[in-house]
KEDRENTOR-242910 format. One record per residue (C-alpha): residue in three letters; x, y, z; residue number from 1. Coordinates in Angstrom, 3 decimals. Example, Ala and Ser with C-alpha at 12.3 -4.5 7.8 and 13.67 -1.06 7.14 Angstrom:
<sites>
<site rest="ALA" X="12.300" Y="-4.500" Z="7.800" nr="1"/>
<site rest="SER" X="13.670" Y="-1.060" Z="7.140" nr="2"/>
</sites>
This chain:
<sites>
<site rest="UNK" X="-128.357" Y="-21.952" Z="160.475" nr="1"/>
<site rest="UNK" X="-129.435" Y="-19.688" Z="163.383" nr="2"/>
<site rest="UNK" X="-126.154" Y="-20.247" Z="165.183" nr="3"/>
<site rest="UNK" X="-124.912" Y="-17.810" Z="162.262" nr="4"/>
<site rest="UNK" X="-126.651" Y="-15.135" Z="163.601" nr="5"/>
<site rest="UNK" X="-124.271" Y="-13.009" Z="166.202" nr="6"/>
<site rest="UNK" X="-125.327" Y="-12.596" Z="169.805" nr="7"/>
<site rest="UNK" X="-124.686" Y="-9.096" Z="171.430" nr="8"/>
<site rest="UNK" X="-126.577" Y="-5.798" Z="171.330" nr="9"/>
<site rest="UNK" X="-127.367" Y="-4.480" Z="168.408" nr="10"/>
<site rest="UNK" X="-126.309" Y="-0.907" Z="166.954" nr="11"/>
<site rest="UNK" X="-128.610" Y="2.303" Z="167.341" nr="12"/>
<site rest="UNK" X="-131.571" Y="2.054" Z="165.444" nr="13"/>
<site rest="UNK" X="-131.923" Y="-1.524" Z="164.749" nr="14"/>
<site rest="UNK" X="-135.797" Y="-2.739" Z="165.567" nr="15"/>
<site rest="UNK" X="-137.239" Y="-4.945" Z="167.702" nr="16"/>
<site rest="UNK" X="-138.556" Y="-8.169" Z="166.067" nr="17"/>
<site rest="UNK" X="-142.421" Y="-9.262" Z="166.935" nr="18"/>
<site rest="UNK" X="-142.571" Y="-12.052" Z="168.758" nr="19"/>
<site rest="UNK" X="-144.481" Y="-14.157" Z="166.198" nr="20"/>
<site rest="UNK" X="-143.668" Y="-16.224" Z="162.903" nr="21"/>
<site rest="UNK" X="-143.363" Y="-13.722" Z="160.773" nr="22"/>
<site rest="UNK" X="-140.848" Y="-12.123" Z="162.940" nr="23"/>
<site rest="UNK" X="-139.091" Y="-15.439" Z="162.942" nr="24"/>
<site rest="UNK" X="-139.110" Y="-16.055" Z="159.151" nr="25"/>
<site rest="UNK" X="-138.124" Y="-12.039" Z="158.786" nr="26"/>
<site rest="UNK" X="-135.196" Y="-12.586" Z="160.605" nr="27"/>
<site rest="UNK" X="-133.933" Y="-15.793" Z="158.607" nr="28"/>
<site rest="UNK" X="-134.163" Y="-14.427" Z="155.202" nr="29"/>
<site rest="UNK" X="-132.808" Y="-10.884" Z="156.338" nr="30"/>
<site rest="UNK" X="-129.641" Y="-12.968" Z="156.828" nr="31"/>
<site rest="UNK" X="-126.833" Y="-12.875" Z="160.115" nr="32"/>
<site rest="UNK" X="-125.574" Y="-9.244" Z="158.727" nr="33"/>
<site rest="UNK" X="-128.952" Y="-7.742" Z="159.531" nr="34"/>
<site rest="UNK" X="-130.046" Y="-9.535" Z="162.902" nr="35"/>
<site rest="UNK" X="-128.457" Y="-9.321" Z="166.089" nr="36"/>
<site rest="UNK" X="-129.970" Y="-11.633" Z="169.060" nr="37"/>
<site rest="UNK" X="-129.441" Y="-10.906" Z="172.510" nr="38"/>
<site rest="UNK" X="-130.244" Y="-12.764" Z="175.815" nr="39"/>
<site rest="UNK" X="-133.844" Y="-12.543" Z="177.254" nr="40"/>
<site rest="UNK" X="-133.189" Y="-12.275" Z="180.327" nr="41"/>
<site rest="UNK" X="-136.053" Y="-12.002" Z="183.304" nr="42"/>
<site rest="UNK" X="-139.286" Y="-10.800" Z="181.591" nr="43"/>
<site rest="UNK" X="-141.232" Y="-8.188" Z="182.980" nr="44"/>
<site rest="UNK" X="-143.854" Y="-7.235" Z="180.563" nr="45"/>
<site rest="UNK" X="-147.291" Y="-7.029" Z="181.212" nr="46"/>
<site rest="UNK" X="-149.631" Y="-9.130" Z="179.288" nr="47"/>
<site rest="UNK" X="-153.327" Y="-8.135" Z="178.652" nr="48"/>
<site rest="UNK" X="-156.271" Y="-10.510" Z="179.298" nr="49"/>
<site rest="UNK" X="-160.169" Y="-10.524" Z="178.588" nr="50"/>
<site rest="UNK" X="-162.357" Y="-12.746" Z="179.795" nr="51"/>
<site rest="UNK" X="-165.754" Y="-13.285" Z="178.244" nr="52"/>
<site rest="UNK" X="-168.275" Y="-14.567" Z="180.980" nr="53"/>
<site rest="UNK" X="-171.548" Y="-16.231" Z="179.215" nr="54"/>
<site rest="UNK" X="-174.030" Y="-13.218" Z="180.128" nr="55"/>
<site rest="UNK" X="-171.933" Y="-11.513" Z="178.112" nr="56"/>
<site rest="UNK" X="-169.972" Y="-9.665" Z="180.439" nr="57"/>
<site rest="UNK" X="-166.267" Y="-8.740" Z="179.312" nr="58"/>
<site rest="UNK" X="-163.470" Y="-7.720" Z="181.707" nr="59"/>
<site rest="UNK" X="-159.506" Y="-6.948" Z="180.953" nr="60"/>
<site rest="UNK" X="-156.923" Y="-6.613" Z="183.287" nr="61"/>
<site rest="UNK" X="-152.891" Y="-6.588" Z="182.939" nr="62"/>
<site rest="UNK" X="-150.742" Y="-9.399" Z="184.681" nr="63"/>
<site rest="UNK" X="-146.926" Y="-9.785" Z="184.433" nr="64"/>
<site rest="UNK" X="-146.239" Y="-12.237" Z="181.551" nr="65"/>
<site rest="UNK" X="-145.326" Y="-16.032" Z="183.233" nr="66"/>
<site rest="UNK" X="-142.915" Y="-19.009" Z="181.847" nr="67"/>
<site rest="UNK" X="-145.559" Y="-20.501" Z="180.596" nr="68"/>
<site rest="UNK" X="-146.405" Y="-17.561" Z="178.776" nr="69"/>
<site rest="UNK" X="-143.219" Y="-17.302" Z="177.240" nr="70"/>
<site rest="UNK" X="-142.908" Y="-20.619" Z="176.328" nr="71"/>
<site rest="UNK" X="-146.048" Y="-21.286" Z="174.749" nr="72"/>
<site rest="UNK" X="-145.402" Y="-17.798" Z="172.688" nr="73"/>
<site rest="UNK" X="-141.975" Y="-20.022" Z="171.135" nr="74"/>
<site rest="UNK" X="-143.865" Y="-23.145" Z="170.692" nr="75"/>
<site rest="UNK" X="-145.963" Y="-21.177" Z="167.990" nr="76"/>
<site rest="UNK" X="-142.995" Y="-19.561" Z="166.468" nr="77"/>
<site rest="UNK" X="-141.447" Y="-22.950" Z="166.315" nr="78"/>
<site rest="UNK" X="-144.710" Y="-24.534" Z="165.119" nr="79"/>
<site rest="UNK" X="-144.901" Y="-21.779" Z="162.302" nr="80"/>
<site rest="UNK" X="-141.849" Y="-22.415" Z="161.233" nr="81"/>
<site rest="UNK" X="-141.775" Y="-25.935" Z="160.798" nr="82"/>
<site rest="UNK" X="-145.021" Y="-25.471" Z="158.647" nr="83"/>
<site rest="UNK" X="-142.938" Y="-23.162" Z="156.719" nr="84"/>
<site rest="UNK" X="-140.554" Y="-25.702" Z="156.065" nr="85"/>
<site rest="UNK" X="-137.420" Y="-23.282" Z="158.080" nr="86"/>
<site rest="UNK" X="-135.395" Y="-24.319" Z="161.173" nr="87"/>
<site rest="UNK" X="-136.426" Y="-23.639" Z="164.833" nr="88"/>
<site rest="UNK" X="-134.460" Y="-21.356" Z="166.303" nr="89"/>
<site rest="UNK" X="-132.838" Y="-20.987" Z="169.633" nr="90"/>
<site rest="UNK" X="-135.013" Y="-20.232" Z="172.996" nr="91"/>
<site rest="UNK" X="-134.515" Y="-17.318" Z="175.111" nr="92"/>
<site rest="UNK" X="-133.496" Y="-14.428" Z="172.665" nr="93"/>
<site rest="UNK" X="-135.136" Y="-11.021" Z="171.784" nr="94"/>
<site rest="UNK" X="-134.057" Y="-10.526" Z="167.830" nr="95"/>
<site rest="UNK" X="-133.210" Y="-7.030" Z="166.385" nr="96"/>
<site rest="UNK" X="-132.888" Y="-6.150" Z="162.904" nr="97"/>
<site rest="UNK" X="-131.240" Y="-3.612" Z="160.833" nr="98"/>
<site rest="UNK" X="-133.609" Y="-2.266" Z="158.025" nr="99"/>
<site rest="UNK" X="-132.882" Y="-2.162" Z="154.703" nr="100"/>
<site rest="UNK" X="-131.656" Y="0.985" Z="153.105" nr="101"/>
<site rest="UNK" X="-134.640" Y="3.080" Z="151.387" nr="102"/>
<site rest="UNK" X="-137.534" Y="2.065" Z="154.231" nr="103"/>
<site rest="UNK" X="-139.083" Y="4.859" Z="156.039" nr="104"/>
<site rest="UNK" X="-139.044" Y="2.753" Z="159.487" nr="105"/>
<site rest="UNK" X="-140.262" Y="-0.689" Z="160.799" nr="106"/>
<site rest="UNK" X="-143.657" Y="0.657" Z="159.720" nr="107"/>
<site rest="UNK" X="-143.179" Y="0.759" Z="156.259" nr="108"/>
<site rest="UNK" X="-141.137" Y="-2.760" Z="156.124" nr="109"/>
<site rest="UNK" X="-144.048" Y="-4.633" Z="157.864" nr="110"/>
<site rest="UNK" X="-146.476" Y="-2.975" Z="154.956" nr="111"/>
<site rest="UNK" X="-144.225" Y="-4.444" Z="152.437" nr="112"/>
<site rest="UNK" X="-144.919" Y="-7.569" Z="153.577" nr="113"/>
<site rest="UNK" X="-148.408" Y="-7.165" Z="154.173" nr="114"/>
<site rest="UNK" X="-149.235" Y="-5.765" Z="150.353" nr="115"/>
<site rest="UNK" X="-147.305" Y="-9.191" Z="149.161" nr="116"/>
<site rest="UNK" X="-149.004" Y="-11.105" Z="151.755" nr="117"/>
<site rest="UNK" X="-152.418" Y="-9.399" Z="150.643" nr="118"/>
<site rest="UNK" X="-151.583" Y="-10.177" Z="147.032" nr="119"/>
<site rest="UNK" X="-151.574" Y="-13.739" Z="147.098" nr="120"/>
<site rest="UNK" X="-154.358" Y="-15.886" Z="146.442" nr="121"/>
<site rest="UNK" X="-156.407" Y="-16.325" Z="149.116" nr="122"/>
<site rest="UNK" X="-156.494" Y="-19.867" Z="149.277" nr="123"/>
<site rest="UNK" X="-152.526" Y="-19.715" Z="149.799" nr="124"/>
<site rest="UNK" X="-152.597" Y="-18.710" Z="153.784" nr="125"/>
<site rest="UNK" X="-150.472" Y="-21.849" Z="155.033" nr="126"/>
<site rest="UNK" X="-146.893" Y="-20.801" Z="156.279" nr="127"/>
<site rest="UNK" X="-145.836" Y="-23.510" Z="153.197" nr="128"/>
<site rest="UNK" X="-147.470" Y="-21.013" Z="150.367" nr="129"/>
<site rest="UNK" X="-146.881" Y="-17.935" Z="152.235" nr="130"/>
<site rest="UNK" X="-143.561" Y="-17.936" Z="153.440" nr="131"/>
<site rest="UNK" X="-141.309" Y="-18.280" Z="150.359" nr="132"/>
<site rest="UNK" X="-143.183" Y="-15.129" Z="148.863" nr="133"/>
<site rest="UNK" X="-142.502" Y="-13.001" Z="151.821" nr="134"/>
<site rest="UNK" X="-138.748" Y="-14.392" Z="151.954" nr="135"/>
<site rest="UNK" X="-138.311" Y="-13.028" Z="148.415" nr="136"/>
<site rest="UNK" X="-139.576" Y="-9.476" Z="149.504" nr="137"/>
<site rest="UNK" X="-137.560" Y="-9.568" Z="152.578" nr="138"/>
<site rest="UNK" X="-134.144" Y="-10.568" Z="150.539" nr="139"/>
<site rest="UNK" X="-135.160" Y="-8.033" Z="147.835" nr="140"/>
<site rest="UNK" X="-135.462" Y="-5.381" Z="150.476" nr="141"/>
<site rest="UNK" X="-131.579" Y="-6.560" Z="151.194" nr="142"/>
<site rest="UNK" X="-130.768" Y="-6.451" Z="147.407" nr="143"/>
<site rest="UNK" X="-130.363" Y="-10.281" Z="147.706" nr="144"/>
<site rest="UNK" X="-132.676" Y="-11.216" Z="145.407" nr="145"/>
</sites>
């Protein structure tokens, strides 16, 4: 379960999980001895938006992310991972993980996933097909598998 996983900062090195589902379901089969979760806190980050006006016209600007922002961002992570048949996890975290031995840097374990992502059939794109394949990469990565 995600209470398993230990709260604190995590060591020198460790990455930053995405905030999406596959961050999420990268963190659960990496396992408690590879993910560290630490408190929020009071987010600052700047979130980009682009509005498309009918004539066509397309503006961006920056704004500071809001609570609604933030909480909309875990409903999808929890949505994703009930299609994926995996627990929600707890609110109000940032998730760090320690990379297996042999990758190159967060890079190179995101293209992992990707080439057995790209490799499955193409009708398989729900979290329910998708998901156990990219747990068994991520628990081979740990030797787990």
């Amino acid at each position: 379960m995600w209470d398993d996983f230990p709260e604190g900062t995590h060591p020198e090195g460790w990455i930053e999980l995405s905030e999406n589902g596959w961050g999420a379901m990268a963190a659960w089969y990496a396992g408690p001895d590879n993910v560290r979760r630490e408190p929020m806190g009071v987010r600052t980050d700047l979130v980009r938006v682009t509005c498309e006006k009918s004539d066509g016209t397309v503006s961006s600007w920056e704004e500071p992310i809001t609570e609604d922002d933030v909480r909309g961002i875990e409903d999808d992570i929890d949505a994703y991972l009930k299609d994926a048949g995996l627990p929600q996890r707890p609110r109000g975290y940032r998730w760090f993980l320690r990379l297996p031995d042999g990758i190159r840097g967060e890079d190179d374990f995101w293209a992992r996933l990707n080439r057995a992502d790209m490799a499955l059939p193409r009708p398989a794109r729900h979290p329910r097909d998708t998901v156990p394949v990219l747990g068994q990469v991520v628990q081979a990565l740990y030797g787990r598998a």
